[in-house]
MOPAC internal coordinates of N, CA, C and O (Angstrom, degrees):
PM7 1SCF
backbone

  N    0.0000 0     0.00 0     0.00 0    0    0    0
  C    1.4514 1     0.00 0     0.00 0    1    0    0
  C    1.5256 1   110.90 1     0.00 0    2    1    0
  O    1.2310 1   122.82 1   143.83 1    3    2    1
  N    1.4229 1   112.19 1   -36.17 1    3    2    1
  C    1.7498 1   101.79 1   174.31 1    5    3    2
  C    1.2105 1   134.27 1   -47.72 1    6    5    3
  O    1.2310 1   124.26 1   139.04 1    7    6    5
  N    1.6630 1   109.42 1   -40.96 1    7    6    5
  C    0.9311 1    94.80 1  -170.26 1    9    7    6
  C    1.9157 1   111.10 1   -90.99 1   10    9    7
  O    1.2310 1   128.71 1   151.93 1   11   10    9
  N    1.0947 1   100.83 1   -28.07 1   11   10    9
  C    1.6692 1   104.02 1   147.59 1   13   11   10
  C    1.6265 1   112.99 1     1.76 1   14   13   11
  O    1.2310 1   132.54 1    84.83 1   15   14   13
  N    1.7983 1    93.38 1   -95.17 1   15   14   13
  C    1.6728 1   128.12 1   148.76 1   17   15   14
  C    1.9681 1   101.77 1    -3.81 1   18   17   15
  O    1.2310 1   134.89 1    74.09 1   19   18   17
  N    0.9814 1    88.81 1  -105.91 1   19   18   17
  C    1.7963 1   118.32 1  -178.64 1   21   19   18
  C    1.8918 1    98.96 1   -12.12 1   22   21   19
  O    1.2310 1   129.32 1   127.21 1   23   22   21
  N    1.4297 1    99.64 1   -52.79 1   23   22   21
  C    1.5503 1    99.40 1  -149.18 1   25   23   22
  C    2.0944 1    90.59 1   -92.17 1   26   25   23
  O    1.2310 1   128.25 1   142.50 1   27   26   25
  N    1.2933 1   101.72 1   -37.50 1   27   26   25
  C    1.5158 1    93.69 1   175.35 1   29   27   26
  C    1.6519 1   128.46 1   -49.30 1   30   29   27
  O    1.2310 1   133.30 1   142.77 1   31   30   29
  N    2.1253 1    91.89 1   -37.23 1   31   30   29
  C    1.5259 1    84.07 1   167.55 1   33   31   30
  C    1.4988 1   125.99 1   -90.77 1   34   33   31
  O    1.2310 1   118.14 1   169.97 1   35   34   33
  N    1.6536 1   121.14 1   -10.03 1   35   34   33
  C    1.1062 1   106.98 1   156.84 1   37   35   34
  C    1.6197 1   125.47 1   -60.54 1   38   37   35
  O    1.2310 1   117.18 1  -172.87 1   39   38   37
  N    1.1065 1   122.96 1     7.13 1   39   38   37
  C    1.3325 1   107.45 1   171.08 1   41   39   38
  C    1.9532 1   112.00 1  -109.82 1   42   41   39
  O    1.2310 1   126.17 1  -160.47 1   43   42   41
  N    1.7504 1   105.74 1    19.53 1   43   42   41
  C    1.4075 1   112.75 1   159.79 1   45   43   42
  C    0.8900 1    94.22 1  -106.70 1   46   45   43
  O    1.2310 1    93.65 1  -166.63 1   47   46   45
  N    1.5312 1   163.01 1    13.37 1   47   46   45
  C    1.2462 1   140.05 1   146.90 1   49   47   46
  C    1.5718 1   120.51 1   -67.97 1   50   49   47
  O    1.2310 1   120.44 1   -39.76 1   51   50   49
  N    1.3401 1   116.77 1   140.24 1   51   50   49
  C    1.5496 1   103.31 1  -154.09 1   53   51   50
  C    2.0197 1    82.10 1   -99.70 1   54   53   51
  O    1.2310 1   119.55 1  -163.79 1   55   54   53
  N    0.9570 1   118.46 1    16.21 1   55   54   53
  C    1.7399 1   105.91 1   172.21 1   57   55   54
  C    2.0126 1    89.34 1  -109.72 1   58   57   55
  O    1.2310 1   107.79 1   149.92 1   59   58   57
  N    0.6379 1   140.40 1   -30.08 1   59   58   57
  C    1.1982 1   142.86 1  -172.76 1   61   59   58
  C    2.1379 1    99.24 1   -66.08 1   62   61   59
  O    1.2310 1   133.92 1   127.49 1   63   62   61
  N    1.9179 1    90.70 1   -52.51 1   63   62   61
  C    1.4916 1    82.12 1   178.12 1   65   63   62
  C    1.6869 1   129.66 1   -81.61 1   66   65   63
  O    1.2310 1   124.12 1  -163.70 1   67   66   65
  N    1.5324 1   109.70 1    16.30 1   67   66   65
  C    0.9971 1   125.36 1  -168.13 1   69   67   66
  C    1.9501 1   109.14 1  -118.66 1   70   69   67
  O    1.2310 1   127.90 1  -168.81 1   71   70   69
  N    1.3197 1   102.39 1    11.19 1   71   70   69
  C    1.2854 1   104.07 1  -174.90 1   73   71   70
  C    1.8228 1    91.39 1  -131.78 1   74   73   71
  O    1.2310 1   128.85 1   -51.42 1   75   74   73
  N    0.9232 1   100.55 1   128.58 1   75   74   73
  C    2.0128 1   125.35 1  -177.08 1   77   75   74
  C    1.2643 1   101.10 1   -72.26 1   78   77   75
  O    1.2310 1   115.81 1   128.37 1   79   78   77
  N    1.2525 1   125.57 1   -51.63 1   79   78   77
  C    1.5040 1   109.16 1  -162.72 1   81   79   78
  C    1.8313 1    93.48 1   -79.51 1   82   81   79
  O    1.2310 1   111.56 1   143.11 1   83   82   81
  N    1.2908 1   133.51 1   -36.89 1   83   82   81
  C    1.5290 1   109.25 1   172.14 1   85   83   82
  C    1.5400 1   144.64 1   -91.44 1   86   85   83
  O    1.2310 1   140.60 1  -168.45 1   87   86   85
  N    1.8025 1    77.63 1    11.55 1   87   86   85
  C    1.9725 1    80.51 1   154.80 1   89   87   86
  C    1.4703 1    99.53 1   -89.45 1   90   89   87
  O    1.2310 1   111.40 1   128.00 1   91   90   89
  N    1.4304 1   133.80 1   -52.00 1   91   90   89
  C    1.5036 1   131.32 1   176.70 1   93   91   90
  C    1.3492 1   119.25 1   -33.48 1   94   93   91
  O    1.2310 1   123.40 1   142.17 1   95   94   93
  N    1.3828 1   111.08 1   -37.83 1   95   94   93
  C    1.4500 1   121.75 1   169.44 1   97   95   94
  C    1.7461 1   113.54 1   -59.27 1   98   97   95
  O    1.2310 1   121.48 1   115.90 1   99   98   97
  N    1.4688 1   114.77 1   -64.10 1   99   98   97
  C    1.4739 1   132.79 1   168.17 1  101   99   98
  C    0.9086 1   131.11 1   -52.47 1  102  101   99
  O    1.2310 1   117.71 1   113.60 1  103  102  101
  N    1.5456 1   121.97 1   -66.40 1  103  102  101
  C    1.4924 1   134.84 1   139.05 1  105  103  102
  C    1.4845 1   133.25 1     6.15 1  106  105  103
  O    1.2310 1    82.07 1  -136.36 1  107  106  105
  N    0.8329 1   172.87 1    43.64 1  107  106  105
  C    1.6581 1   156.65 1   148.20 1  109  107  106
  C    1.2775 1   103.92 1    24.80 1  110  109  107
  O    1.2310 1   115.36 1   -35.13 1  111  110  109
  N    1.6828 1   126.41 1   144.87 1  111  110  109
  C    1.9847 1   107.32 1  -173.09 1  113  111  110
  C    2.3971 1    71.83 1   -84.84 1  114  113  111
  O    1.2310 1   108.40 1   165.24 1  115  114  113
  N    1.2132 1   139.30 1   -14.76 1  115  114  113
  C    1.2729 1   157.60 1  -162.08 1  117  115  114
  C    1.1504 1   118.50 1   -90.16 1  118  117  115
  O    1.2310 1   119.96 1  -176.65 1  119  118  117
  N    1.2676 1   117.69 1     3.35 1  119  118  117
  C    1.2252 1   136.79 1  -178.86 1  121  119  118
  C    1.4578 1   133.51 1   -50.14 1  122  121  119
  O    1.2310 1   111.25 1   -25.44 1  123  122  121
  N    1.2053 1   134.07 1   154.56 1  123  122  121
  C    1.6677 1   114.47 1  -151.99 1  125  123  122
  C    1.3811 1    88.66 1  -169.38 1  126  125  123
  O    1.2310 1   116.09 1   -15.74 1  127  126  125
  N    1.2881 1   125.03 1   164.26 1  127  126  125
  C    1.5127 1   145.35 1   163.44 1  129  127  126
  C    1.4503 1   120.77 1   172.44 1  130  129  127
  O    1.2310 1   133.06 1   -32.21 1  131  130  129
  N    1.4180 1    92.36 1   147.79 1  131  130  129
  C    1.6280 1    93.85 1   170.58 1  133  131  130
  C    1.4102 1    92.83 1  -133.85 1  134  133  131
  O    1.2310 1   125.27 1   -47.38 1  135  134  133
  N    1.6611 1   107.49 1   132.62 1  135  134  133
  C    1.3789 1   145.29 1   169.27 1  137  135  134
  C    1.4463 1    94.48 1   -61.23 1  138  137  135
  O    1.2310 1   128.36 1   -30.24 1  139  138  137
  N    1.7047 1   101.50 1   149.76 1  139  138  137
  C    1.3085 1   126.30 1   120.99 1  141  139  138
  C    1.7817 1   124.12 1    -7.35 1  142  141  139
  O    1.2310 1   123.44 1   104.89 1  143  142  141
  N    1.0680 1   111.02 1   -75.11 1  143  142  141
  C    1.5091 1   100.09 1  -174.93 1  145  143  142
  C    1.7685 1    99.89 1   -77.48 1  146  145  143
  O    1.2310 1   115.13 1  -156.37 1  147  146  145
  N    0.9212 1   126.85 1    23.63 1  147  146  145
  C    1.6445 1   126.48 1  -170.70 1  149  147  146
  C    1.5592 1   124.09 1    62.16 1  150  149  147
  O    1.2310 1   117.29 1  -163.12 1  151  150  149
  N    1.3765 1   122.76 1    16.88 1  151  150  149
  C    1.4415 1   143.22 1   166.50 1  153  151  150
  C    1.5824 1    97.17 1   -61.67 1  154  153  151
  O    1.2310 1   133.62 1   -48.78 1  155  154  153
  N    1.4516 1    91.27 1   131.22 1  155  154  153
  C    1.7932 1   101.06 1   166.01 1  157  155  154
  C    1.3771 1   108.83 1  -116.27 1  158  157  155
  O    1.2310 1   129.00 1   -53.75 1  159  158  157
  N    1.5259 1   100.27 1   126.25 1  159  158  157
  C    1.8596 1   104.68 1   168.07 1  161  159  158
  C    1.3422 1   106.92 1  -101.69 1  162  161  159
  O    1.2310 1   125.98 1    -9.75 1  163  162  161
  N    1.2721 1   106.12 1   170.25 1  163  162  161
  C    1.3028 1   113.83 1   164.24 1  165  163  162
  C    2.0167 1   110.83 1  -131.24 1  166  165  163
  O    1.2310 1   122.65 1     0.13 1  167  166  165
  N    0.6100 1   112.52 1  -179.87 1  167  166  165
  C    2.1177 1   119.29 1  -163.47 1  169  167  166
  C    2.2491 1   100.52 1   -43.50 1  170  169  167
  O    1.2310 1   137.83 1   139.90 1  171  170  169
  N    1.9341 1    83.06 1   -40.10 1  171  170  169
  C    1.5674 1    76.33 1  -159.26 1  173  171  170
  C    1.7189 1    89.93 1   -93.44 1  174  173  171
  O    1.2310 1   103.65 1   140.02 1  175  174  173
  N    1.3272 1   147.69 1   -39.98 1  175  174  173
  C    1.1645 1   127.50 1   154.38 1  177  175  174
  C    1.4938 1   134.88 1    -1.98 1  178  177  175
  O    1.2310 1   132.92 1   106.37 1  179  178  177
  N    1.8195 1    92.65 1   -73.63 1  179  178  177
  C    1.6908 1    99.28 1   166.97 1  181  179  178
  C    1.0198 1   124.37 1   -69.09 1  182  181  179
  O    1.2310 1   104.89 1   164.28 1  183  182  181
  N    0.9080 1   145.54 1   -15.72 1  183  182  181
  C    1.1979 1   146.46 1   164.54 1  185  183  182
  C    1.6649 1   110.37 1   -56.63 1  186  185  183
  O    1.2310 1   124.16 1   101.53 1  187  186  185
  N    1.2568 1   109.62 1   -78.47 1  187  186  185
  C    1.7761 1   110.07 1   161.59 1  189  187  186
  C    1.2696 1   124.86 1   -14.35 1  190  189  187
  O    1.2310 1   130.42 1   129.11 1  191  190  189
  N    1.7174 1    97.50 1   -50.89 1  191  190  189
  C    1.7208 1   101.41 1  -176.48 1  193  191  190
  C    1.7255 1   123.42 1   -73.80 1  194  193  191
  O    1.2310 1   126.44 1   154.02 1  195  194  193
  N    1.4647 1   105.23 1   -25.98 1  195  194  193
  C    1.5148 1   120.92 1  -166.25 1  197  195  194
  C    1.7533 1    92.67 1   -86.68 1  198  197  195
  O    1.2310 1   115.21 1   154.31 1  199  198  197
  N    1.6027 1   126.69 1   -25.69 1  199  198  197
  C    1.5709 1   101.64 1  -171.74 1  201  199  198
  C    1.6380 1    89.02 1   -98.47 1  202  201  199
  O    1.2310 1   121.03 1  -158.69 1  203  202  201
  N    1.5007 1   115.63 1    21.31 1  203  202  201
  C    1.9433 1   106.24 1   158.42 1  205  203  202
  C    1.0676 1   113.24 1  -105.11 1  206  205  203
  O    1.2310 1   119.51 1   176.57 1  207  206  205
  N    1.3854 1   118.55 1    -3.43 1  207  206  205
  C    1.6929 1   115.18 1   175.37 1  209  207  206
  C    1.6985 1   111.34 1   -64.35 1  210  209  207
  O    1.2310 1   125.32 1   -28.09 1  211  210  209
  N    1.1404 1   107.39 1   151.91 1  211  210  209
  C    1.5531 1   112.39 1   174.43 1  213  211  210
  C    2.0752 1   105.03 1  -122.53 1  214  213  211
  O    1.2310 1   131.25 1   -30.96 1  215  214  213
  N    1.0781 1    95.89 1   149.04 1  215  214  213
  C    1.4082 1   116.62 1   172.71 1  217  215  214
  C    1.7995 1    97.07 1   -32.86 1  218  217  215
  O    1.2310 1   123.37 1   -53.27 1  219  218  217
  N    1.5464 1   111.14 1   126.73 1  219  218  217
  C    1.7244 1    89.83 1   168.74 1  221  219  218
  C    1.8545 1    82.68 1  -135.46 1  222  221  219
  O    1.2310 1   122.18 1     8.14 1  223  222  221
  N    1.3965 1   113.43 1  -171.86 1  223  222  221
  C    1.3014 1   134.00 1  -177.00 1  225  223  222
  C    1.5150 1   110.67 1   -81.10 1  226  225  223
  O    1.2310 1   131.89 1   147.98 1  227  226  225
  N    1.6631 1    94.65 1   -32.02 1  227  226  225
  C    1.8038 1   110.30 1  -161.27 1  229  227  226
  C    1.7803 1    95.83 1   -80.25 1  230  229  227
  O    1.2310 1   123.11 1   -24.58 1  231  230  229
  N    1.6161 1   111.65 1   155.42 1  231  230  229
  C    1.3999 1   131.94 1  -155.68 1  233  231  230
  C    1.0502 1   101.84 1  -145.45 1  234  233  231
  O    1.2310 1   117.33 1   -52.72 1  235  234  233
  N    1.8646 1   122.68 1   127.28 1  235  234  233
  C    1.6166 1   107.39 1   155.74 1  237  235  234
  C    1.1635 1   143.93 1   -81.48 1  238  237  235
  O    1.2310 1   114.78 1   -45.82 1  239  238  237
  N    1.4312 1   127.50 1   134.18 1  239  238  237
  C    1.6221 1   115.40 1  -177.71 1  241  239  238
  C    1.5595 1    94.92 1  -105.20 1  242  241  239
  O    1.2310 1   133.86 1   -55.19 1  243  242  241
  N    1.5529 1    90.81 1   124.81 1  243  242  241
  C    1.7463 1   107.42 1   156.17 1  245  243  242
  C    1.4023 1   132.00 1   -90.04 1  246  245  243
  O    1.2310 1   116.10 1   -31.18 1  247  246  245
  N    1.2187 1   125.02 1   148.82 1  247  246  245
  C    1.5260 1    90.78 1  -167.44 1  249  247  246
  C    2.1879 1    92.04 1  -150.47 1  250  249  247
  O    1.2310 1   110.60 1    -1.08 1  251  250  249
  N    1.1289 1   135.28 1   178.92 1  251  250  249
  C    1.0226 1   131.17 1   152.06 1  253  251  250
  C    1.6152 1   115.84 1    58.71 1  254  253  251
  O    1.2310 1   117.96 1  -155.45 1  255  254  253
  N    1.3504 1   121.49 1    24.55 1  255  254  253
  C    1.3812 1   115.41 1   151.38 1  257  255  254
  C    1.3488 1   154.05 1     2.36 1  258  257  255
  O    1.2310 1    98.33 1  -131.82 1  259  258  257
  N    1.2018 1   156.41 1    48.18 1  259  258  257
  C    0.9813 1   146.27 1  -146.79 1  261  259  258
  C    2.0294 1   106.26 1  -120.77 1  262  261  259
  O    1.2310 1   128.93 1   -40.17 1  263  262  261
  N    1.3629 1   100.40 1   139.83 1  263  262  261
  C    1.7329 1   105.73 1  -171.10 1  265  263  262
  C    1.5021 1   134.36 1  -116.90 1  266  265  263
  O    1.2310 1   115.82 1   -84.45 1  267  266  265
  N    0.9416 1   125.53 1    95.55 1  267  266  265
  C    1.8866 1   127.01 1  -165.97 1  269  267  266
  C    1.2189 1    96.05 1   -93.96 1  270  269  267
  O    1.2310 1   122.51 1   -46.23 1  271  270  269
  N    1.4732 1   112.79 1   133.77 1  271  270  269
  C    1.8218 1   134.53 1   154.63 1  273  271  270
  C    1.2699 1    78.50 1   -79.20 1  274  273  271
  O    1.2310 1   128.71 1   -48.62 1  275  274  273
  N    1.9767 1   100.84 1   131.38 1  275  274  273
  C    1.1475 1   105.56 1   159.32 1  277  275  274
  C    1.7856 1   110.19 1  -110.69 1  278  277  275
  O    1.2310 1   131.80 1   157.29 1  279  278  277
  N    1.8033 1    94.82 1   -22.71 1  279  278  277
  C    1.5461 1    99.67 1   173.85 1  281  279  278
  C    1.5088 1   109.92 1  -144.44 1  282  281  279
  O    1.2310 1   101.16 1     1.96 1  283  282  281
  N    0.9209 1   151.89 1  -178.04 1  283  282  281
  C    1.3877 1   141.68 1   122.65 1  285  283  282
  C    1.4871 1   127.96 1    48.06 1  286  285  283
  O    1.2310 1   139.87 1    92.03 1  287  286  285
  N    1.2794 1    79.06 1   -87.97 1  287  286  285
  C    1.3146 1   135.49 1  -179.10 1  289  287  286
  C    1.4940 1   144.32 1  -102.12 1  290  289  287
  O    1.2310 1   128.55 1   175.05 1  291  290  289
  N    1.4583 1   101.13 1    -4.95 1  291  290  289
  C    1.3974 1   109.98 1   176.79 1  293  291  290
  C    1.6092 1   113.24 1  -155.77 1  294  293  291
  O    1.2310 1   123.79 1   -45.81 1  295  294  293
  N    1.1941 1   110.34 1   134.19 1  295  294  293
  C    1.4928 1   140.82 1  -167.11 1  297  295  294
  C    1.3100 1   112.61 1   -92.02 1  298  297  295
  O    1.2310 1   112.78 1   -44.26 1  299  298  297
  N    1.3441 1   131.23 1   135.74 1  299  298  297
  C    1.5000 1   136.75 1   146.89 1  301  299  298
  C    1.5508 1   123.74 1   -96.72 1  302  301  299
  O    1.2310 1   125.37 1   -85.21 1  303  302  301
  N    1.7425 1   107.30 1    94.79 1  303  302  301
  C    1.5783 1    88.30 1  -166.58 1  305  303  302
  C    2.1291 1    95.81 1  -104.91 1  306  305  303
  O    1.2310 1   136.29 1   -38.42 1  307  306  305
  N    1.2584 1    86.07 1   141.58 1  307  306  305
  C    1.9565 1   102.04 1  -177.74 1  309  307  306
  C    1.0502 1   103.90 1  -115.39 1  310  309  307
  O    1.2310 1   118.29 1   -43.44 1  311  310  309
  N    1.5785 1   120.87 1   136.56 1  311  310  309
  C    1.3926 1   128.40 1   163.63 1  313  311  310
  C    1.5475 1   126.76 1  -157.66 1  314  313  311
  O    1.2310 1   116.29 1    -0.07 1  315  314  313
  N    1.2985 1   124.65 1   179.93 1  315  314  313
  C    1.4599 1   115.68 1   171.76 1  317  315  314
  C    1.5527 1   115.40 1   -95.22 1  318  317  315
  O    1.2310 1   131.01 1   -25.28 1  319  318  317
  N    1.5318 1    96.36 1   154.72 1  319  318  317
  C    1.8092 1    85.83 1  -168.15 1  321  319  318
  C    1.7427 1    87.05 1  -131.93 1  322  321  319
  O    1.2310 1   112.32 1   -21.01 1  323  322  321
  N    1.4603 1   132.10 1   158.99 1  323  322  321
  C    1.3776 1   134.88 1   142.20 1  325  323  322
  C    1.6112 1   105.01 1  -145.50 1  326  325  323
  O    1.2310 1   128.66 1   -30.26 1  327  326  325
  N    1.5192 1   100.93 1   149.74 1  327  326  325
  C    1.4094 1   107.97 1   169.71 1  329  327  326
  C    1.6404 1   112.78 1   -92.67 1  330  329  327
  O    1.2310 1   126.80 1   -54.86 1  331  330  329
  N    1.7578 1   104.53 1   125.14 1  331  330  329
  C    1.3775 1    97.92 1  -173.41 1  333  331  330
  C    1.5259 1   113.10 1  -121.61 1  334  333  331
  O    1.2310 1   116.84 1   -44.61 1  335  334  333
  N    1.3461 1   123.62 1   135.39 1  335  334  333
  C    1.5433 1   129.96 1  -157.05 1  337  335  334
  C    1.5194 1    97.00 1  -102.22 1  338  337  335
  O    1.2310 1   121.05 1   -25.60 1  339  338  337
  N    1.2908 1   115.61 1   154.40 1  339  338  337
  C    1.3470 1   138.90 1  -168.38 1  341  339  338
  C    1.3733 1   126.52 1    -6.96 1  342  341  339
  O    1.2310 1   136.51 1   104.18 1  343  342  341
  N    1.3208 1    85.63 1   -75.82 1  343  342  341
  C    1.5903 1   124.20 1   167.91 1  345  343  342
  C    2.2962 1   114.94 1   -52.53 1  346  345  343
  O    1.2310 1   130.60 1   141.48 1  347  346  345
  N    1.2336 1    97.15 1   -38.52 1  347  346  345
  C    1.1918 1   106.34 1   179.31 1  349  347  346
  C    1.2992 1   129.82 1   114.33 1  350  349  347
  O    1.2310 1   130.42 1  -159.71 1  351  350  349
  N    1.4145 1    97.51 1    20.29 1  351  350  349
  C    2.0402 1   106.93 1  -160.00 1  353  351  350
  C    1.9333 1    76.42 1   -98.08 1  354  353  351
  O    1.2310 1   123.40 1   -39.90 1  355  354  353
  N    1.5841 1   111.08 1   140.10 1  355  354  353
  C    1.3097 1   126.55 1   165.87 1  357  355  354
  C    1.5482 1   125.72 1  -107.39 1  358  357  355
  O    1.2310 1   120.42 1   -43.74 1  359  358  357
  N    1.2471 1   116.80 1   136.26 1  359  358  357
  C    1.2689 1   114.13 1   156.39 1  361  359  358
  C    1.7535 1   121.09 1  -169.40 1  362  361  359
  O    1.2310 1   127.04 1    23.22 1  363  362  361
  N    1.0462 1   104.05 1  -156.78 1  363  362  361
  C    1.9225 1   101.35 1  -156.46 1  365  363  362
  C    1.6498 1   105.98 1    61.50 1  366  365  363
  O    1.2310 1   119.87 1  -132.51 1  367  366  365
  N    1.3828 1   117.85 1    47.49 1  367  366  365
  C    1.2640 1   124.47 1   160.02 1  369  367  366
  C    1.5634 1   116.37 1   -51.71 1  370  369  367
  O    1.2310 1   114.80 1   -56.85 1  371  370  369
  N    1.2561 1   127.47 1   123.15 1  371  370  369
  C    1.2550 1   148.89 1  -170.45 1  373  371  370
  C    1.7012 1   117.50 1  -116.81 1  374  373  371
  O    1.2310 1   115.69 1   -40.03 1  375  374  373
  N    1.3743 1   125.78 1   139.97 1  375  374  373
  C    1.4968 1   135.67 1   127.61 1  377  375  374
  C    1.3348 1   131.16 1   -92.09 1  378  377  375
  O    1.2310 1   116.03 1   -99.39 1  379  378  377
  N    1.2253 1   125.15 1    80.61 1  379  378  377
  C    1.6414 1   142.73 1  -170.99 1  381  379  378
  C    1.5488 1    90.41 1   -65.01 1  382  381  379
  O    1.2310 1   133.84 1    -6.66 1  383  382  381
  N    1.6154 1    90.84 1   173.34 1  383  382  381
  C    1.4490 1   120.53 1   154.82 1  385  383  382
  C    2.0302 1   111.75 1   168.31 1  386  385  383
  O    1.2310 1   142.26 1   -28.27 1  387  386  385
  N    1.4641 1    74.39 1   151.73 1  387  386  385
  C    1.6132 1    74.45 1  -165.41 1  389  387  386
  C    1.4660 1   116.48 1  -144.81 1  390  389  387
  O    1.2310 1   121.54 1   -31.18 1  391  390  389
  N    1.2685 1   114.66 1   148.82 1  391  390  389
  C    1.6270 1   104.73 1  -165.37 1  393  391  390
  C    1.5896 1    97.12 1  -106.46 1  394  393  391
  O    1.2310 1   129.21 1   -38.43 1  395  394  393
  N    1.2000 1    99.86 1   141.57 1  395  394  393
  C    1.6170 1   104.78 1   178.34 1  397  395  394
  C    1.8632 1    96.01 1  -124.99 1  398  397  395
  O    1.2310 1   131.76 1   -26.45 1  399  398  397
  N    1.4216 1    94.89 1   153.55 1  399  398  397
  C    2.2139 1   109.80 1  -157.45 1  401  399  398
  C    1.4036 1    68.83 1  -116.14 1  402  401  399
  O    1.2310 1   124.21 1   -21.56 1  403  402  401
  N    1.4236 1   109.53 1   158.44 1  403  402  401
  C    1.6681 1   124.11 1   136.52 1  405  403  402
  C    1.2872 1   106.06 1  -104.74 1  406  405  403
  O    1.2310 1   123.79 1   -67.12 1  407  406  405
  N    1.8572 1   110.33 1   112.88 1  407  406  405
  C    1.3135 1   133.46 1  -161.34 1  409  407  406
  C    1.6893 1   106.82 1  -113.21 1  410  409  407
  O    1.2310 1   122.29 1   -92.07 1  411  410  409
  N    1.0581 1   113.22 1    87.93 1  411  410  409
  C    1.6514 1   109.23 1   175.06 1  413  411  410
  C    1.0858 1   124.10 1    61.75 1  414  413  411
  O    1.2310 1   125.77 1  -139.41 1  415  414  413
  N    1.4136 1   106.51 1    40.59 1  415  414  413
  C    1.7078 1   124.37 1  -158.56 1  417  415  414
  C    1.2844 1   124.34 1    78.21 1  418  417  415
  O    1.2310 1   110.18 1  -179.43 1  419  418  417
  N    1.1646 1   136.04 1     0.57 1  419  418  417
  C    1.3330 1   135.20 1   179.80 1  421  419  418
  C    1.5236 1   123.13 1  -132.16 1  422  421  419
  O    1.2310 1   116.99 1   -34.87 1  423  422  421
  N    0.7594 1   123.34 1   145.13 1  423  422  421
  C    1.6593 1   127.98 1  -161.56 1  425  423  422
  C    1.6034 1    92.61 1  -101.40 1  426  425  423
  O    1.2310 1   127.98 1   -61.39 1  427  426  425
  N    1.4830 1   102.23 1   118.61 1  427  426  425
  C    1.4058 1   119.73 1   158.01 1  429  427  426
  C    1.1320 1   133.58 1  -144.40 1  430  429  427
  O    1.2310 1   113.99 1   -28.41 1  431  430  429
  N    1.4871 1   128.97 1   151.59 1  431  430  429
  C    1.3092 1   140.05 1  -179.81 1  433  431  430
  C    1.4058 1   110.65 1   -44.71 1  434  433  431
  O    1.2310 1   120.32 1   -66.34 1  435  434  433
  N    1.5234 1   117.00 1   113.66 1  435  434  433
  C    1.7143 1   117.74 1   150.23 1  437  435  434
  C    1.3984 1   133.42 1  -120.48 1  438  437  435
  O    1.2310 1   128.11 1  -169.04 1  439  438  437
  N    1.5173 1   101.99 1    10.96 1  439  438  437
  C    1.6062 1   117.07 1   170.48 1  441  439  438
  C    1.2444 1   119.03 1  -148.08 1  442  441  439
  O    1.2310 1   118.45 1   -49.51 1  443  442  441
  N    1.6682 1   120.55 1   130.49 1  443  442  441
  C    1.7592 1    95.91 1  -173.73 1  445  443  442
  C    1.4798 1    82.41 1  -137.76 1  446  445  443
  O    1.2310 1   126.92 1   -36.70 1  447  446  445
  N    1.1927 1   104.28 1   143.30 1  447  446  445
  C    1.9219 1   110.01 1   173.74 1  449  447  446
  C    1.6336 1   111.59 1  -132.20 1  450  449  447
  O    1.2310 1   104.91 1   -41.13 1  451  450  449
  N    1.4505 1   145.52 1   138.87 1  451  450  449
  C    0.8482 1   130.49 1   169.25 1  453  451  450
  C    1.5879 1   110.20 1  -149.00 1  454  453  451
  O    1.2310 1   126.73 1   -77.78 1  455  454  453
  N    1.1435 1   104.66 1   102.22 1  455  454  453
  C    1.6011 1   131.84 1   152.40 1  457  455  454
  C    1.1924 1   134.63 1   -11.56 1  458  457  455
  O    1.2310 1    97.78 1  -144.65 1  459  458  457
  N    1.5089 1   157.24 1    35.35 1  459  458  457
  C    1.2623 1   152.03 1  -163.49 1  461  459  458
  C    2.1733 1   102.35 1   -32.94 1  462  461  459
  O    1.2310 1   129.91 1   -52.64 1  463  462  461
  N    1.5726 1    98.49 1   127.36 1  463  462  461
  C    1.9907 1   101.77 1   175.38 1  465  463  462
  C    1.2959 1    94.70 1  -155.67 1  466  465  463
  O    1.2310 1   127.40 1    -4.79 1  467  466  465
  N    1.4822 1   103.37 1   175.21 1  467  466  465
  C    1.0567 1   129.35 1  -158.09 1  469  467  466
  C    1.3362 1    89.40 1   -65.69 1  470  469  467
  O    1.2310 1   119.35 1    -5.08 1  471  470  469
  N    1.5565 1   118.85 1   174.92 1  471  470  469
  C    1.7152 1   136.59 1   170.65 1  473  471  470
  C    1.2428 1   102.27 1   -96.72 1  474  473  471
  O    1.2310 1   139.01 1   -43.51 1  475  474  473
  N    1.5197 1    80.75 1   136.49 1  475  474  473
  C    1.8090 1   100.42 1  -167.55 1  477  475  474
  C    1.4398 1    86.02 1  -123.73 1  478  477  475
  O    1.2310 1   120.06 1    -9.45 1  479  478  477
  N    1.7301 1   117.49 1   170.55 1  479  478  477
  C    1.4280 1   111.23 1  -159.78 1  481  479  478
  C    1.5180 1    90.88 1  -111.65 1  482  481  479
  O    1.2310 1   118.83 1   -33.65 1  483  482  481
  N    1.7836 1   119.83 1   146.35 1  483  482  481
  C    1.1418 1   131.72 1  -152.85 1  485  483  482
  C    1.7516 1    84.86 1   -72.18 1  486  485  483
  O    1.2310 1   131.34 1   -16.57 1  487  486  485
  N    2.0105 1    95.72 1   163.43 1  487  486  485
  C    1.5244 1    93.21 1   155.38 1  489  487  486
  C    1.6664 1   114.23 1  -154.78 1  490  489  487
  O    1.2310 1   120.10 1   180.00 1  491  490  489

């Protein structure tokens, strides 16, 4: 599950989402999600969207982990997400989850879903 962990939050680092070869690395080339506002991407979508992001102040906190074998080879990892700004005020509170493949030796993202919920208190 760590490294699960490890690689899910490298893809909230906004230099991580700004470098091609380590979403390709992370990424699924199969890749899929449905947003928060109910937007569906697919591999080459996100991609588009992550080299329009700009540098911001705001940070994600993950919190509460939890991990299902669903096969073999592939993982269901769920957790809580909020974006938190400078100062420390949070919001865009989330219930994620995301399926990670073991892809040619390497574990990568091929499903990402995230939930808009109520605020839950950081920990």
């Amino acid at each position: 599950m760590d490294i699960l962990i490890a690689q899910e939050t490298e893809l909230h680092q906004y230099e991580i989402r700004q470098n091609r070869e380590a979403v390709e690395r992370l990424l699924h080339a199969d890749f899929s999600e449905v947003g928060m506002s109910g937007t569906s991407y697919t591999f080459d979508s996100i991609v588009a969207m992550m080299d329009e992001e700009s540098p911001t102040q705001l940070r994600v906190h993950a919190q509460n982990y939890c991990c299902d074998k669903l096969a073999p080879d592939v993982y269901l990892l769920r957790y809580q997400s909020a974006l938190v700004g400078q100062h420390g005020e949070a919001s865009e509170f989330a219930q994620r989850c995301s399926i990670w493949v073991l892809a040619q030796g390497r574990w990568q993202l091929k499903y990402h879903q995230g939930t808009a919920c109520a605020p839950f208190a950081l920990v």
